[in-house]
C-alpha positions in Angstrom: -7.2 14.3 -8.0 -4.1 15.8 -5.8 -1.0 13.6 -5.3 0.8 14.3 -2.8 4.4 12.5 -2.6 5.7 13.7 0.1 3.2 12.4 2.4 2.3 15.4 4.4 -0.5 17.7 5.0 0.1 19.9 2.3 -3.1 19.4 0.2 -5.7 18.7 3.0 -8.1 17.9 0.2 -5.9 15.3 -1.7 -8.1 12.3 -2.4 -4.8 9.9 -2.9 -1.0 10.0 -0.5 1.6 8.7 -1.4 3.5 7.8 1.6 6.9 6.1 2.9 5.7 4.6 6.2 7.0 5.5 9.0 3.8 3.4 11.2 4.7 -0.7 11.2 1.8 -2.2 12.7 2.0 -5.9 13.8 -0.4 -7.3 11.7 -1.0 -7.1 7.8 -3.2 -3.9 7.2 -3.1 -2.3 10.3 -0.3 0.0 8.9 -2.5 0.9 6.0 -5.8 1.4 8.8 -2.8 3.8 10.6 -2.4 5.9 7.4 -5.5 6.0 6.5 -6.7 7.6 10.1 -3.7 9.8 9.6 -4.9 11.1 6.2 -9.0 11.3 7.6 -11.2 10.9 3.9 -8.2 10.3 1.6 -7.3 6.7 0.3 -3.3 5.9 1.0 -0.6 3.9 -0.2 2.0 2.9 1.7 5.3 1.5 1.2 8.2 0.3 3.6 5.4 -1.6 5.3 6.5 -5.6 4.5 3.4 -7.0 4.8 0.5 -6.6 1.9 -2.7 -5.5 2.1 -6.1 -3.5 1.4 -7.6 -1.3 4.2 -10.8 -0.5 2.8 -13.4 2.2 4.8 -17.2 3.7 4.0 -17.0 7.8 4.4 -18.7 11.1 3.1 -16.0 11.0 0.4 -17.0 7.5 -0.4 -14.9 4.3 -0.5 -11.5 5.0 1.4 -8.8 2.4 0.0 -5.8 2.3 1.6 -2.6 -0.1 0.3 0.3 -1.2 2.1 2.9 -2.8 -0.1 4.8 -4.9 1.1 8.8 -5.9 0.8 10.7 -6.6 -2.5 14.1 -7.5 -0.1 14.7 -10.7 1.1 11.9 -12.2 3.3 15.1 -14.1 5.2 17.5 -11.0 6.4 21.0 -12.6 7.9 19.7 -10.4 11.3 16.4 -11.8 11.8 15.5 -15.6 12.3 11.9 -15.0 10.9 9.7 -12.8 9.4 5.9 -12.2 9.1 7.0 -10.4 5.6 5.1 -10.6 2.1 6.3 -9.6 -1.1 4.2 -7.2 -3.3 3.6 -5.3 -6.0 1.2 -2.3 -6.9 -0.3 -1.5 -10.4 -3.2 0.9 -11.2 -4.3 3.8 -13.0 -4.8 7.2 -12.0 -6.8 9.7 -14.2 -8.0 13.5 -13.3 -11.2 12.0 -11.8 -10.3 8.6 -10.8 -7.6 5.3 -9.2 -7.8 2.1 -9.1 -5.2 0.2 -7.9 -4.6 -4.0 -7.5 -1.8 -5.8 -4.9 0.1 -8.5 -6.6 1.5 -10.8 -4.2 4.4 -12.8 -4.7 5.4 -15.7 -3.7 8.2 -18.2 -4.6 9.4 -15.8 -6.8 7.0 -15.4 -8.7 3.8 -13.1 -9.3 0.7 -13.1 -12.1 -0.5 -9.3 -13.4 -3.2 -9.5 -16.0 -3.3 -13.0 -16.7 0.2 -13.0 -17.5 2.9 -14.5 -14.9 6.7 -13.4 -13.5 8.8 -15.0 -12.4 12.3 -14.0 -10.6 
């Protein structure tokens, strides 16, 4: 498995990017379905999106999964009056041969990983 940080086409054979963002779709995964047609075969996560969601895609490398995680700011910024915004986090494992990763939404503050719950 190639990870490639810096988001560009450095390792065309990279199964997993690890991306930035710099495509904000209107609706929640359509910035992941951006990435992952930017990066064609390779599964994507992408931050700086504010919204949360799975793209998922059927192709000759197999399941594409594509992640956009969304904000851990304030959903209620003094220069906007509203926000389609979620908060989000990502957890997974990566080994040499395979990733998995799940999308933890949170709301009110607070967030459950493994059975066990957050809270801010």
């Amino acid at each position: 498995i190639n990870i490639n940080g810096g988001g560009n086409v450095l390792y065309p054979d990279a199964m997993l990017y690890l991306i930035h963002g710099s495509i904000a779709r209107k609706h929640s995964g359509s910035s992941a379905r951006a990435a992952s047609e930017m990066f064609v075969g390779a599964s994507t996560i992408v931050g700086h999106a504010h919204r949360s969601a799975i793209f998922t895609k059927k192709t000759g490398r197999g399941i594409v999964k594509s992640y956009e995680v969304g904000t851990l700011g304030t959903l209620s910024p003094d220069y906007m009056q509203f926000t389609d915004w979620s908060q989000s986090v990502l957890t997974g494992v990566i080994s040499s041969d395979y990733f998995d990763f799940q999308l933890h939404m949170i709301d009110r503050g607070s967030v459950c990983i493994n059975g066990r719950m957050y809270k801010s």
